[in-house]
C-alpha positions in Angstrom: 0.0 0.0 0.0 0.8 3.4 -1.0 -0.7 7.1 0.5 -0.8 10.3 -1.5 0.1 8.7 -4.6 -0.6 11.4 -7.8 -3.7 9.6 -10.1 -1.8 12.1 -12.6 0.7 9.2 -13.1 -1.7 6.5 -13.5 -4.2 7.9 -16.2 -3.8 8.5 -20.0 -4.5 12.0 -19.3 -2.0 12.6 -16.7 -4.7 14.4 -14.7 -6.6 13.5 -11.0 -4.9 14.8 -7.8 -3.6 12.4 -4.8 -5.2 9.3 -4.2 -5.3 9.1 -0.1 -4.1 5.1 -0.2 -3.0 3.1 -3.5 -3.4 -0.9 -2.9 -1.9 -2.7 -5.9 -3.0 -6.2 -6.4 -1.2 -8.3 -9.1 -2.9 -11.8 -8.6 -6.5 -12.2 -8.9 -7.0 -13.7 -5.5 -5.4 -10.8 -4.0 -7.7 -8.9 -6.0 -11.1 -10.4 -5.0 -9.6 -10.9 -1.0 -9.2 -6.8 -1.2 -12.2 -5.7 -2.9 -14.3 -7.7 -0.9 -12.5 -6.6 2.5 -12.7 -3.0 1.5 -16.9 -3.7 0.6 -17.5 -5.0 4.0 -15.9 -2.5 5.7 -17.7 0.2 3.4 -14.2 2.2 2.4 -14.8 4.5 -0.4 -13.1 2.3 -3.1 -12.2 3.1 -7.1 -10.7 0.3 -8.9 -8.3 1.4 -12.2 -6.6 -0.7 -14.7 -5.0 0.8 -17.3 -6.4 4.6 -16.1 -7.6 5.3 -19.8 -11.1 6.2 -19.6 -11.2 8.0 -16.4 -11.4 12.3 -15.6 -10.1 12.6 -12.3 -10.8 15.9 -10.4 -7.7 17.7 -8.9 -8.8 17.0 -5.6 -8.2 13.2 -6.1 -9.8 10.5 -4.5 -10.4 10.6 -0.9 -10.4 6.6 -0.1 -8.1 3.6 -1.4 -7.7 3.3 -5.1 -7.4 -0.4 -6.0 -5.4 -0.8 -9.4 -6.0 -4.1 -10.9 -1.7 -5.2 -12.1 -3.3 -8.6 -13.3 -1.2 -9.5 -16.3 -2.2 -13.3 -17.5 -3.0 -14.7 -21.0 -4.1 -18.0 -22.0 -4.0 -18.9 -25.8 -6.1 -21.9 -26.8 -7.2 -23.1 -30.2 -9.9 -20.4 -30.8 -10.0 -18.3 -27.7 -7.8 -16.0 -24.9 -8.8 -15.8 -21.4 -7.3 -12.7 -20.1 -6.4 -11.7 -16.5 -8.6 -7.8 -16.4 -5.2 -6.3 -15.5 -3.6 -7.1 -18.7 -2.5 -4.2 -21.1 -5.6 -4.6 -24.1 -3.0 -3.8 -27.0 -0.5 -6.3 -25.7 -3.1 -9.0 -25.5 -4.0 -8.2 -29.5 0.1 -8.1 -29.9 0.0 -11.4 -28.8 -3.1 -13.1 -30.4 -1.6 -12.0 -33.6 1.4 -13.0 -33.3 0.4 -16.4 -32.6 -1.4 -16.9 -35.8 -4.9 -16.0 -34.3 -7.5 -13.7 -36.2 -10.3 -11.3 -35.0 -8.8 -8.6 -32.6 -6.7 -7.0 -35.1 -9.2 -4.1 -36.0 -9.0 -2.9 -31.7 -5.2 -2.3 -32.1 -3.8 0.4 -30.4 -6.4 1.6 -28.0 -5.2 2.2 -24.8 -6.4 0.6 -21.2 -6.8 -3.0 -20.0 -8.7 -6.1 -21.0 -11.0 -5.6 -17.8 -12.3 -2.9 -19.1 -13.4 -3.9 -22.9 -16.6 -5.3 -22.1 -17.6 -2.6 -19.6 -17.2 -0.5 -22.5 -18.2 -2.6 -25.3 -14.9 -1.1 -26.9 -15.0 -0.3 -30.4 -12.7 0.2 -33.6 -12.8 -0.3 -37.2 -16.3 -1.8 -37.3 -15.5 -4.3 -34.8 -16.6 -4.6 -31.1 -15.9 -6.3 -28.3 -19.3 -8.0 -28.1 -18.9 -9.8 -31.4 -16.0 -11.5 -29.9 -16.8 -11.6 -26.4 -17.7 -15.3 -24.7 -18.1 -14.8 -21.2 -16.6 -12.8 -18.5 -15.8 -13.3 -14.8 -17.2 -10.9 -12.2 -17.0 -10.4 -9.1 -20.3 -9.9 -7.5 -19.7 -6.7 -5.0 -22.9 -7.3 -3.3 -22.7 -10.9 -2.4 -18.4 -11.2 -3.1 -19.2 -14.3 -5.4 -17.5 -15.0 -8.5 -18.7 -16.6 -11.1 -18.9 -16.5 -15.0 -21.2 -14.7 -17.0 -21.9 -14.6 -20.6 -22.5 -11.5 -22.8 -26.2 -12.0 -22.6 -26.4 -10.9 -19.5 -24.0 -7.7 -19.9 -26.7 -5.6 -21.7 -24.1 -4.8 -24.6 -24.9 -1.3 -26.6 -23.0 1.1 -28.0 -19.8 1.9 -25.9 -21.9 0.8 -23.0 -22.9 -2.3 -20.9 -24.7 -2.8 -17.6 -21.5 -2.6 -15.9 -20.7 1.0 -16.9 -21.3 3.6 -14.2 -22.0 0.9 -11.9 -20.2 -0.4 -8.6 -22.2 -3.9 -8.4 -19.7 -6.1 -10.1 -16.0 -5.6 -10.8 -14.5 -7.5 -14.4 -11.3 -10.1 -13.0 -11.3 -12.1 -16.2 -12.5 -12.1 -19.8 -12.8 -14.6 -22.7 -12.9 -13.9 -26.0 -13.2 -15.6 -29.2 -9.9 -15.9 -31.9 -9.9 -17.0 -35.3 -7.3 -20.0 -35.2 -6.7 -19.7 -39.2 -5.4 -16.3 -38.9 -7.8 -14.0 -41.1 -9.1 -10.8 -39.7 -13.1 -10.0 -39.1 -14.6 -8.8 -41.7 -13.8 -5.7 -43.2 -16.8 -3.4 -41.5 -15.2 0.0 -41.7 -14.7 2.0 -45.2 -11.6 3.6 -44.5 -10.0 0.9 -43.5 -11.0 -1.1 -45.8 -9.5 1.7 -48.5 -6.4 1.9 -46.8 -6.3 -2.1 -47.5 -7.1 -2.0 -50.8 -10.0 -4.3 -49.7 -13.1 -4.4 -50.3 -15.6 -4.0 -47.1 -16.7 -7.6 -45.7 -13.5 -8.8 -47.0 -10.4 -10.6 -44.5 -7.5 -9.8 -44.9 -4.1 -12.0 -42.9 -4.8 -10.3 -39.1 -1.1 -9.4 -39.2 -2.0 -7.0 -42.0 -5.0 -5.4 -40.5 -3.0 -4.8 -37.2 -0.4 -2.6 -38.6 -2.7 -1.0 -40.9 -4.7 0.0 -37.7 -2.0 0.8 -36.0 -0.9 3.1 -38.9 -4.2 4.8 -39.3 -4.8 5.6 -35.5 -0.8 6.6 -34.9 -2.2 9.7 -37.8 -5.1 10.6 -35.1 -3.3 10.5 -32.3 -4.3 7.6 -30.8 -1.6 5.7 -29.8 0.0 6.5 -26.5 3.0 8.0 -27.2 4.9 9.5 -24.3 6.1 12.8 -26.1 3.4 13.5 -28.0 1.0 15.5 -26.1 -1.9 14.7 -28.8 -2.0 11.5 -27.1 -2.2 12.7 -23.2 -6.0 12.1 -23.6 -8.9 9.3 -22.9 -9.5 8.6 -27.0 -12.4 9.4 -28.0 -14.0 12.0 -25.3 -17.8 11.6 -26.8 -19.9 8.9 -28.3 -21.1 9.3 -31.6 -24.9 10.4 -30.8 -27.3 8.4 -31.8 -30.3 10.9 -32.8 -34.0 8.8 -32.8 -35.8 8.9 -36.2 -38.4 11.8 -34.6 -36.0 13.8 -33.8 -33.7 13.4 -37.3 -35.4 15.7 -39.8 -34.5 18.8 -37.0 -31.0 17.7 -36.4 -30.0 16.9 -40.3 -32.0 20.7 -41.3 -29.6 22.2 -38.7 -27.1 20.6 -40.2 -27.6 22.0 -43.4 -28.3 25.0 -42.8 -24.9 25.0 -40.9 -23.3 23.4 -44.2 -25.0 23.7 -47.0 -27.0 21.5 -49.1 -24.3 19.6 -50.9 -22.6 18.7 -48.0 -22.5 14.7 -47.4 -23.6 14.2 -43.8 -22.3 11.0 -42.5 -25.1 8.9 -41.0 -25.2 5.6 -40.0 -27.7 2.7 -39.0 -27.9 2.2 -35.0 -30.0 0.9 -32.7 -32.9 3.0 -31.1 -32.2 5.9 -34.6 -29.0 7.4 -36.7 -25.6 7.2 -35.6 -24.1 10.6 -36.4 -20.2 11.4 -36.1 -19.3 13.4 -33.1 -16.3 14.2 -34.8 -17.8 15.7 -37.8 -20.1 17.5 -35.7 -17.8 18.9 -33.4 -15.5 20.4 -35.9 -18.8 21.9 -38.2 -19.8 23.7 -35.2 -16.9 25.6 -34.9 -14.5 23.2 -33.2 -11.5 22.3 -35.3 -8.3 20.9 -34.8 -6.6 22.5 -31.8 -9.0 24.5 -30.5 -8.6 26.8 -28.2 -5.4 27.8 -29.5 -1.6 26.2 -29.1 -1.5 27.9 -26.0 -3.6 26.5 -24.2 -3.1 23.8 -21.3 -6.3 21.9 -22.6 -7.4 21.4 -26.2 -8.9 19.5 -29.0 -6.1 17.2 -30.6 -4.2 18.4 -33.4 -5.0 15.5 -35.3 -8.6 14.3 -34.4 -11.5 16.9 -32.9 -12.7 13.9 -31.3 -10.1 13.6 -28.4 -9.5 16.5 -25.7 -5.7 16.1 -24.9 -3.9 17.9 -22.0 -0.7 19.6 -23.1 1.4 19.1 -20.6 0.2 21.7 -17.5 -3.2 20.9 -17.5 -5.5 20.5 -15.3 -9.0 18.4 -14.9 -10.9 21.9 -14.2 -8.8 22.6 -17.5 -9.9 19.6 -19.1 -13.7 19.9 -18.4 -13.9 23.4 -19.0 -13.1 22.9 -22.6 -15.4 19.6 -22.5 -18.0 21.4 -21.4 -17.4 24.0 -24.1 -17.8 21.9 -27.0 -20.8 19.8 -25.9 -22.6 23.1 -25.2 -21.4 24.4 -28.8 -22.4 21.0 -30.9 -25.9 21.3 -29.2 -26.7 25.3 -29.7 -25.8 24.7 -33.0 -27.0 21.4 -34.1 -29.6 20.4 -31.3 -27.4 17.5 -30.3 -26.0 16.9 -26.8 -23.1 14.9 -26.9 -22.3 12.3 -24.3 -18.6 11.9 -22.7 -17.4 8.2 -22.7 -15.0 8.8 -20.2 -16.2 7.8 -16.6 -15.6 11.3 -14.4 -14.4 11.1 -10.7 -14.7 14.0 -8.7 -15.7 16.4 -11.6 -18.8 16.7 -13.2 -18.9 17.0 -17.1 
């Protein structure tokens, strides 16, 4: 156990103040034994992984911040089970690697295994749920583990059941490989270009990997230690999904804003029309950068979808600017967007 250890150092963002104890566990056993000792004593707890979806306040955390330094992986012939500690890239790293297809398009995003189901993470037309067979979860209420499968995760767009919820912590997860080596489908367009695939086409995993890798190093979105366009959580909002009643407002907004011969990318979703916060962001007025280069907290230079601290920020900083552009997208185009980072201690 540690006290007064900076969350700074332990986030993608490099932002959250002290946290008053640090208890690092690095077997699952020691994992479960803590969480369930600090539940029945009723300690203010936060449990962090790879830190890469989080906005911590300045003021830190006031209680014991458990970070989960699991690291196992366990290849067999058409699935990983993976400790929720382990680093999520290094666990595609190794899949591919070994000869094993259908994790290569969620290269390069940052955080730990543990938390790709809570997420339902996302990339390049593949997510999480397509792959995922069960997880293990430790039941906070009652301190059983058990597994689970993804029917009863409620799965959704860059969400799940155990988002924004305490009740049950992630300590293992299983997902499904493809043991002749071809990638998933090709479900994204530019991806596919960059390929020189057609979509719904595979492609040798290996191949998809580094051109993911490739395409997401141009946005920014591989951690890179002196790059301060990567000091960020990804992608800071969800691409809205507007319901069908609401649509004919939003897109004449948007055209207005644009003009008529403007191609507005829309896609299919569940419950209306995925638009792209991205796109939307930088038509109302957002673009790459913003604020200005001076300023502790702004867009990326690369992608107007990822709020990056440059260097002296701080979380105040961070949700000021957050707060800016959500407020922006919605005078303008009559859609709120919704952060996908979870916030402690600050309200976005």
């Amino acid at each position: 156990m540690s006290e007064q250890v900076p969350l700074s150092t332990l986030t993608t963002l490099r932002l959250g103040g002290p946290a008053r104890v640090l208890a690092e566990c690095a077997t699952t056993d020691v994992l479960v034994d803590v969480v369930r000792l600090l539940d029945a004593e009723q300690v203010p707890t936060l449990i962090l992984a790879g830190g890469s979806n989080l906005v911590v306040g300045d003021a830190g955390f006031d209680g014991v911040v458990v970070k989960i330094a699991t690291t196992g992986v366990e290849l067999d012939t058409d699935s990983v089970r993976i400790e929720a500690g382990a680093v999520w890239d290094d666990v595609v790293a190794r899949t591919v690697s070994a000869g094993f297809g259908g994790l290569e398009a969620l290269s390069g995003i940052p955080g730990s295994a543990g938390a790709t189901p809570v997420q339902n993470v996302g990339a390049y037309g593949v997510e999480v749920r397509s792959v995922l067979r069960r997880v293990r979860l430790l039941d906070r209420r009652t301190g059983e583990v058990r597994w689970v499968g993804p029917e009863h995760l409620g799965l959704g767009y860059r969400t799940s059941v155990l988002k924004h919820s305490d009740a049950a912590l992630v300590v293992d997860v299983e997902l499904e490989v493809r043991p002749d080596g071809s990638s998933a489908p090709l479900g994204y367009r530019e991806l596919a270009t960059a390929l020189g695939a057609e979509e719904g086409e595979r492609r040798p995993a290996a191949e998809v990997r580094e051109q993911v890798l490739a395409l997401r190093r141009g946005k920014g979105m591989v951690l890179d230690e002196t790059d301060h366009d990567t000091w960020s959580a990804g992608s800071f909002f969800t691409n809205p999904v507007v319901p069908e009643g609401a649509l004919p407002a939003v897109l004449a907004a948007i055209t207005e804003r644009v003009g008529a011969d403007v191609r507005i990318p829309q896609f299919p979703a569940e419950g209306g029309t995925k638009l792209s916060a991205g796109w939307l962001i930088e038509r109302a007025g957002f673009g790459k950068g913003f604020p200005s280069a001076d300023a502790p907290a702004r867009l990326s230079t690369k992608h107007t979808l990822a709020l990056t601290n440059r260097g002296n920020a701080t979380a105040a900083d961070l949700v000021a600017l957050a707060r800016q552009v959500r407020d922006g997208v919605q005078k303008v185009f009559g859609v709120r967007l919704e952060p996908e980072p979870v916030p402690v201690g600050v309200e976005i």
